[in-house]
C-alpha positions in Angstrom: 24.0 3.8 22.5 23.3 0.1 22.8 23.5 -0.6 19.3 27.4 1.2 19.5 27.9 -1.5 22.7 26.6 -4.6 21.2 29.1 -4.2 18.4 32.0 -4.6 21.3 31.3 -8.3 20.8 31.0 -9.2 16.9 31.9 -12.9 17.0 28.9 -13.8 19.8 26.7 -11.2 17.9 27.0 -13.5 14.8 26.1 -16.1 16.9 29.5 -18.0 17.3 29.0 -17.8 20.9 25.5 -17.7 21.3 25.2 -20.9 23.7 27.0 -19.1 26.9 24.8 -18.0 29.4 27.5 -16.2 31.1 27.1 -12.0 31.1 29.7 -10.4 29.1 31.3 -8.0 31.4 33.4 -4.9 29.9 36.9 -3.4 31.5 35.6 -1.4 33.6 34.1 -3.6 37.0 30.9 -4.6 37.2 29.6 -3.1 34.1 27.9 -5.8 32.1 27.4 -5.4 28.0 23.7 -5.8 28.1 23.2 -6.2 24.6 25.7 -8.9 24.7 24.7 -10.7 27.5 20.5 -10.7 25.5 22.0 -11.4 22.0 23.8 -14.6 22.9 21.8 -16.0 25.8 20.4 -19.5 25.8 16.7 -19.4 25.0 14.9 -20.0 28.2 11.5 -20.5 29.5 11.1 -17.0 30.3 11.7 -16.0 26.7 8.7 -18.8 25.3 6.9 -17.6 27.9 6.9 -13.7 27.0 6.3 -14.5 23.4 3.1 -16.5 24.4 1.7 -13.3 26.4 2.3 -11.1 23.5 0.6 -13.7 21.2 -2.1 -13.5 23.1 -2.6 -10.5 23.4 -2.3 -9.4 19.5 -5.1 -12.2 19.0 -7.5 -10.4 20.7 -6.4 -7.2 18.6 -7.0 -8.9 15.4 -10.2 -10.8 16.9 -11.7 -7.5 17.5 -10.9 -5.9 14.3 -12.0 -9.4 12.0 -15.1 -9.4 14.1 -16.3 -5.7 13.2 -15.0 -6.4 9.4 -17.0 -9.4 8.6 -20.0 -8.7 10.8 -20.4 -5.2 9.0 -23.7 -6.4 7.2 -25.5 -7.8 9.7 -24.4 -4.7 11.9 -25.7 -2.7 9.0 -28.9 -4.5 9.4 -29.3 -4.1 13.5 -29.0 0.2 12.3 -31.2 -0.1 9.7 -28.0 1.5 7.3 -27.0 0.1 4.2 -24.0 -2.1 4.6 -22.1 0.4 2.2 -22.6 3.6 4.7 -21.0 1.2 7.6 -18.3 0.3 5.7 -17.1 3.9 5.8 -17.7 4.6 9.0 -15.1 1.5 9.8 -12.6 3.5 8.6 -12.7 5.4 11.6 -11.1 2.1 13.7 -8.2 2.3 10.9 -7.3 5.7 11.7 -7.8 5.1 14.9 -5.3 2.3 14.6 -2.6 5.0 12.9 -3.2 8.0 15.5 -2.4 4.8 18.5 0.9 3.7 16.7 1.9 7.3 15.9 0.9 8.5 19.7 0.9 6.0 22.0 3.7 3.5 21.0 6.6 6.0 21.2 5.6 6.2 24.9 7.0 2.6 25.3 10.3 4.2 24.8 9.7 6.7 27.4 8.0 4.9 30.2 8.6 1.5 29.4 7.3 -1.4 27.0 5.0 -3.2 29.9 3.1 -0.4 31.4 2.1 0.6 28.2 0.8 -2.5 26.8 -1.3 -2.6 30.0 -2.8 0.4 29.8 -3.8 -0.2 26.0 -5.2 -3.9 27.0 -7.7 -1.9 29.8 -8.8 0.8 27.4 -8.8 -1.4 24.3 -11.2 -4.3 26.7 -13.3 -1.4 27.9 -14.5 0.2 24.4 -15.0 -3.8 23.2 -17.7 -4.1 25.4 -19.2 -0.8 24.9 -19.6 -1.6 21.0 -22.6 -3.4 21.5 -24.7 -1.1 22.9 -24.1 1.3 19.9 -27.6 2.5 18.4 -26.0 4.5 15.7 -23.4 4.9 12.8 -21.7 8.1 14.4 -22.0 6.0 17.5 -20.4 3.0 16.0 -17.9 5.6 14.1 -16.9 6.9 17.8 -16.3 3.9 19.4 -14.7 1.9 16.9 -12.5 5.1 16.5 -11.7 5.2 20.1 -10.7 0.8 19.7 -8.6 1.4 17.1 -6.5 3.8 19.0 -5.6 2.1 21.7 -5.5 -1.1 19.8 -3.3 0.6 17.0 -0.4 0.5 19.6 -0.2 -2.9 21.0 1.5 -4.6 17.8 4.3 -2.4 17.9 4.7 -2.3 21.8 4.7 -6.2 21.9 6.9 -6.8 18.9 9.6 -4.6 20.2 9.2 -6.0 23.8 10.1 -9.3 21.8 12.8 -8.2 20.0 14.3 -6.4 23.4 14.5 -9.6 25.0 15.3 -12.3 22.4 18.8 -13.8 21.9 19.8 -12.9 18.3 20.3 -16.3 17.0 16.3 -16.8 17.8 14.9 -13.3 17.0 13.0 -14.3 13.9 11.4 -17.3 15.6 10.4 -15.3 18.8 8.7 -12.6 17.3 7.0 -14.5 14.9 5.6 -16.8 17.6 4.6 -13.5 19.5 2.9 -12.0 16.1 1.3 -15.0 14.9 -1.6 -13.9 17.1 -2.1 -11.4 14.2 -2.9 -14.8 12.1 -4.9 -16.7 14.7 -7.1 -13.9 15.6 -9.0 -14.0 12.0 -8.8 -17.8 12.7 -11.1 -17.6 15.6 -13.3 -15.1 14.9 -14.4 -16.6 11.5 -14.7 -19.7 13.4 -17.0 -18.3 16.2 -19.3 -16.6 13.9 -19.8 -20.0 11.5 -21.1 -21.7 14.7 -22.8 -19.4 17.2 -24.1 -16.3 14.7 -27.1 -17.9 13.7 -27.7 -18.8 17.6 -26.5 -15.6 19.3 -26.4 -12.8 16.8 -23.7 -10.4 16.8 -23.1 -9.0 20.0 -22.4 -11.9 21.8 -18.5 -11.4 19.9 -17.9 -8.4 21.0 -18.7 -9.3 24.5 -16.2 -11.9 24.1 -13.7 -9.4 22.6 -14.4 -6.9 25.5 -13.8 -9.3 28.5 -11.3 -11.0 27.6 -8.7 -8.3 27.2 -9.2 -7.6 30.6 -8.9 -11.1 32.1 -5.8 -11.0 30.1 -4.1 -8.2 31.7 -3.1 -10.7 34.8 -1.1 -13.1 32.4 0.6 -10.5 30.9 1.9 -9.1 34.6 2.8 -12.3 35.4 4.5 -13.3 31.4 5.7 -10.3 30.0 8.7 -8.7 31.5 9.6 -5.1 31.0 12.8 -4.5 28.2 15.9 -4.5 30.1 17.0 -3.0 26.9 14.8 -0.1 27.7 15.1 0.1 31.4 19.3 -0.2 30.8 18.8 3.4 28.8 17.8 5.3 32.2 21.2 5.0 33.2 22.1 1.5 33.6 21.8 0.8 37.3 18.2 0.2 37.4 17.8 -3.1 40.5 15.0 -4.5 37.8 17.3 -5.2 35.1 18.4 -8.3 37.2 15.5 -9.9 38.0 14.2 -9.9 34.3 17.7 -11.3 32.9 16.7 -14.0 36.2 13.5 -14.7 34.2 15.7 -14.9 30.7 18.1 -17.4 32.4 20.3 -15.1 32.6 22.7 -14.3 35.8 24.6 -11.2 36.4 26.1 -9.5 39.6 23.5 -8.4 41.8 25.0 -4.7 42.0 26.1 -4.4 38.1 25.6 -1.2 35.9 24.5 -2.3 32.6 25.8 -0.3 29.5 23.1 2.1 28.0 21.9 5.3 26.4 20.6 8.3 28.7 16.8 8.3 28.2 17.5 11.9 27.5 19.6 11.7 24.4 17.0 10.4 22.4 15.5 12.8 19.7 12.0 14.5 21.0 10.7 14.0 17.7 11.3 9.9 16.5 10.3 10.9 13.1 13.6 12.8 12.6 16.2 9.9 13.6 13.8 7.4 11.5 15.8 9.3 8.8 19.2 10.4 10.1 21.7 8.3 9.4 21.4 7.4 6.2 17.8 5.4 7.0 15.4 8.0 4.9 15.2 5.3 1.9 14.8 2.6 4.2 12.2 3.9 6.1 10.7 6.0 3.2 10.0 2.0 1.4 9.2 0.3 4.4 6.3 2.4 4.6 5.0 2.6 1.3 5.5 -1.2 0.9 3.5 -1.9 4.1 1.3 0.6 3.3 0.4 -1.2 0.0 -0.2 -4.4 2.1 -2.3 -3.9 4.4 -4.4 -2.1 2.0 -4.7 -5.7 0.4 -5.0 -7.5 3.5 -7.7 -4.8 5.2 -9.6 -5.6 1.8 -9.6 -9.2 1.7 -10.8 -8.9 5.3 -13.9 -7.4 3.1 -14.5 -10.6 1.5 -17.1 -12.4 3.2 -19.4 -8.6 3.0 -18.7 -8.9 -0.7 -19.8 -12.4 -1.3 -22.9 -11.0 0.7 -23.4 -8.2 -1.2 -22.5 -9.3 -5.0 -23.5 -13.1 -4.7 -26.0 -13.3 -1.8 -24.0 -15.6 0.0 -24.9 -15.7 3.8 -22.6 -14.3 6.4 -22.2 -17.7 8.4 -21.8 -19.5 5.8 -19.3 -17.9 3.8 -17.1 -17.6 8.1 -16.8 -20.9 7.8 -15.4 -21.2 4.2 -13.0 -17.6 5.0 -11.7 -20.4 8.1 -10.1 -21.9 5.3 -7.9 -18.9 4.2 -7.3 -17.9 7.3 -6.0 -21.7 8.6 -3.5 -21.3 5.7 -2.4 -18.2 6.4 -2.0 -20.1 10.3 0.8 -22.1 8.9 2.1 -19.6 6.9 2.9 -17.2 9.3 4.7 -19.5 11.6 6.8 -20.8 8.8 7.7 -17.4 7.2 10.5 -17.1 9.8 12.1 -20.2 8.8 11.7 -19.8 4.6 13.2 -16.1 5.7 16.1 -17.6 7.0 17.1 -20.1 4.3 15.8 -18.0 1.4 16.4 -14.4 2.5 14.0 -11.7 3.1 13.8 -10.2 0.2 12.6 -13.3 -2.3 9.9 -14.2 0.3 8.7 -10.3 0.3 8.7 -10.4 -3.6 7.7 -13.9 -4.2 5.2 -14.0 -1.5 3.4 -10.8 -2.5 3.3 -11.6 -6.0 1.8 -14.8 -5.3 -0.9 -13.4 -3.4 -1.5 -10.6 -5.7 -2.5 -14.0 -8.4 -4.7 -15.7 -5.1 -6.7 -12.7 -4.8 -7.1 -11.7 -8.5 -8.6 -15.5 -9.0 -11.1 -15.4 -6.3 -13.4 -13.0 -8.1 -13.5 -15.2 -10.7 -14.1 -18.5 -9.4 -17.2 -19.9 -8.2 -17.8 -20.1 -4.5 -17.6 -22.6 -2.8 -16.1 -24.7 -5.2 -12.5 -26.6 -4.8 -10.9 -24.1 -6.9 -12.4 -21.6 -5.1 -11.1 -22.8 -1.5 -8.0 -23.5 -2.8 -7.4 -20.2 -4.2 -8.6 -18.5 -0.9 -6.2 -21.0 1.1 -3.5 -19.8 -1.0 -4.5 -16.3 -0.7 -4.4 -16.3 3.5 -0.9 -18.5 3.1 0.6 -15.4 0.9 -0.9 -12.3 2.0 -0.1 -13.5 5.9 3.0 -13.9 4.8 4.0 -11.2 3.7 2.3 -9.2 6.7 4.3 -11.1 8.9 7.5 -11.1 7.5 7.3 -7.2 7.8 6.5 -7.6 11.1 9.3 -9.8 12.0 12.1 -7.8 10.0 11.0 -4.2 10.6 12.1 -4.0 14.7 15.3 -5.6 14.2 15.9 -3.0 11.6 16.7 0.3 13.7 18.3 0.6 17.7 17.0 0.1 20.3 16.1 3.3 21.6 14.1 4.3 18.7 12.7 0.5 18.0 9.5 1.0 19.7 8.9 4.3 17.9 10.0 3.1 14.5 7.4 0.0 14.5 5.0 2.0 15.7 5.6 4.7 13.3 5.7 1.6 10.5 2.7 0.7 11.4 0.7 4.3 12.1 1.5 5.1 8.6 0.3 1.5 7.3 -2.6 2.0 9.1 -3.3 5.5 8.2 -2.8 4.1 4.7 -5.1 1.2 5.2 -7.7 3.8 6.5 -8.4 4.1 2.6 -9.4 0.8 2.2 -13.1 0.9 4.2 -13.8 3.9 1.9 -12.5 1.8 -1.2 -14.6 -1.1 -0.1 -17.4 1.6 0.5 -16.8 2.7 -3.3 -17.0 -0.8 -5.1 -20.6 -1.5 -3.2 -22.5 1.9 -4.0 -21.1 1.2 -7.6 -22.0 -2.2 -7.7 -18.8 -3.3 -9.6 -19.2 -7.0 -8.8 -17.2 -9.6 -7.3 -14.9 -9.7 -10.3 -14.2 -5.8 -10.2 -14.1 -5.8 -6.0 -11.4 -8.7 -6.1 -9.0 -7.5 -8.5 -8.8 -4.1 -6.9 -8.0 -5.9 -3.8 -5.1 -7.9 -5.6 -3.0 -4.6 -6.9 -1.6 -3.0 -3.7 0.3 -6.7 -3.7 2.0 -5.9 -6.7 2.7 -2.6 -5.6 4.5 -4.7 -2.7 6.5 -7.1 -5.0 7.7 -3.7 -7.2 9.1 -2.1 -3.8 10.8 -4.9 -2.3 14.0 -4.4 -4.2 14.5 -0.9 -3.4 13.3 -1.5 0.2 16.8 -4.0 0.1 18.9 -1.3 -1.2 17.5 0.6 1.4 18.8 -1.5 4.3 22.2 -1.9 2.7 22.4 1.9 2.5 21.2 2.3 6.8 23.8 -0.6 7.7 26.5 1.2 5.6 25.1 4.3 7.4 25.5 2.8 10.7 29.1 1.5 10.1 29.9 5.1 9.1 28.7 6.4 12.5 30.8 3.8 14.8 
């Protein structure tokens, strides 16, 4: 198991090595430690590059999803529905979402990390552009559904293609580069819709959202490589593995079998080693802390149709002042790697999701538009991103290789599943009419929920690693 073979190596694995280039070869000739020779590479061109094609293309996942959240009224509108019957019908793209981490992301462990992501960019592109031409909620329901599953497994596929690739010492960094598309996403769609709504109405963004996913699909050919990681556990001897450690700066013997797993000795069912091994409290909190999240996040995404709705605030205009929030949460999410590192995981989690649970809270109570207001939403995007994305960063590097792909994506199918709630919740607090106060602070809880779990999720991973050693 590569996880078993990267321990041959401790010292570089700590990083006391990690500026050699050179492959680490084992006793045997010409078999190369993979996981060593990734872990303590020098961070190359091919690595930045990589990250910047998976950015991309989980900005277009996030544009697409923002989009249908904050247009939902004046989609509403266009169907002659009240906004409140939409709403639940967008729950359909959430479990849609859930059914594409849970089904389609373990495949990246099967058939490869790349392939996959391609085929999810073509499908994902192709429903975009159908959206538009929707003349129905069941329609809309369909579609959105059909998005959301396709969609649902690109976050996980690109994070662990990341992770495969990235030395150890700069993990944290690449990934969060790579998911930080998940931030900028929101960023430009709130942006697009404060200038060119008004102009173009709303199906000009999903046009967008539909064709660019399949320009994409060239770049990410050309930018992404396949995990060597992956293709190193179908026997070792696979002629790629050489030319994408070439792209990584990495040289090796051009005939070298590279230490790995059989594809065959993986569990049929990645459900069952997500808790073997003494990982059944980690992944058991993991999921009911991100769970609780995104729940939060899903419903702030909900703000700018409750403004609408509760305090007849326009659609445009309230885009351009949700910018704000999102801007922040920009910044955040490229610097949560950093605080991780010198503050540890666990306060940011905790700290970070109690601080947003406060941001949220306060922004049904202050008056739009006002500098409390914007500064409340600011900090509201800077903590809630956070704390998305520091799940995000953490959760691959949590469990082997050969089950990372599967384990994000089963992270994030039951997160999403979980989320799937939130639509109806939003659904719930229109036809009651609770107000912005009421919507607000039922948006805030799941946070705390969040901060509550993060200590346990900590024991959790102290009991896996301890697990782990156990097994060597």
């Amino acid at each position: 198991m590569l996880d078993q073979v990267d321990q041959t190596y401790p010292a570089q694995r700590r990083g006391d090595a990690a500026s050699s280039p050179e492959p680490f070869v084992a006793a045997s000739a010409m078999t190369v430690d993979l996981g060593a020779c990734l872990d303590t590479a020098r961070l190359s061109t091919g690595h930045w590059l990589a990250a910047v094609g998976c950015f991309f293309v989980l900005l277009l996942d996030t544009y697409d999803l923002h989009v249908a959240g904050q247009l939902l009224p004046v989609i509403a509108g266009a169907l002659t529905v009240p906004a409140a019957t939409l709403a639940a019908a967008f729950a359909a793209q959430t479990v849609g979402q859930a059914i594409g981490a849970f089904a389609i992301s373990p495949f990246a462990d099967r058939i490869g990390r790349k392939p996959v992501m391609l085929a999810c960019l073509l499908v994902f592109g192709l429903g975009t552009l159908i959206t538009p031409s929707v003349g129905s909620v069941h329609q809309f329901a369909v579609v959105r559904f059909a998005v959301g599953v396709f969609g649902g497994a690109l976050l996980p596929v690109a994070a662990s293609t990341i992770a495969d690739i990235a030395p150890i010492r700069w993990r944290s960094t690449l990934v969060g580069l790579g998911l930080a598309g998940i931030i900028v996403g929101p960023l430009v769609a709130s942006a697009l819709i404060s200038i060119l709504l008004d102009r173009h109405g709303w199906r000009l963004f999903f046009q967008l959202g539909g064709v660019t996913p399949l320009l994409l699909i060239p770049l990410v050919m050309l930018l992404v490589p396949e995990s060597p990681r992956f293709l190193a556990l179908r026997g070792g001897r696979d002629a790629r593995i050489v030319g994408v450690l070439r792209t990584l700066g990495i040289e090796s013997p051009a005939h070298a079998a590279f230490a790995g797993k059989p594809v065959g000795a993986a569990s049929r069912l990645p459900i069952i080693e997500l808790f073997q091994d003494r990982r059944a409290l980690l992944t058991a909190t993991l999921w009911a802390a991100t769970s609780f999240s995104l729940i939060a996040v899903t419903l702030f995404g909900f703000l700018s149709t409750f403004l609408n709705q509760f305090a007849g605030i326009s659609i445009a205009k309230t885009a351009g002042v949700l910018a704000l929030g999102l801007a922040g949460g920009l910044v955040s999410g490229l610097l949560v790697p950093v605080v991780m590192d010198r503050v540890g995981p666990y306060r940011v989690l905790a700290g970070y999701a109690a601080f947003a649970a406060v941001a949220l809270a306060a922004l049904g109570f202050l008056p739009f538009g006002t500098p409390a207001f914007i500064a409340a939403l600011i900090c509201a995007g800077v903590f809630s991103t956070g704390v998305q994305q520091a799940f995000n960063i953490i959760t691959p590097g949590l469990y082997p290789p050969s089950m990372r792909a599967a384990a994000t994506g089963w992270k994030g199918g039951v997160s999403r599943m979980a989320s799937s709630i939130a639509p109806l919740i939003a659904a719930g607090l229109l036809i009651g009419k609770v107000g912005l106060v009421g919507a607000m602070l039922c948006t805030a809880m799941p946070m705390l929920g969040v901060a509550l779990l993060t200590p346990w999720l900590a024991r959790g991973i102290r009991a896996s690693n301890a697990g782990v050693g156990a097994t060597r």
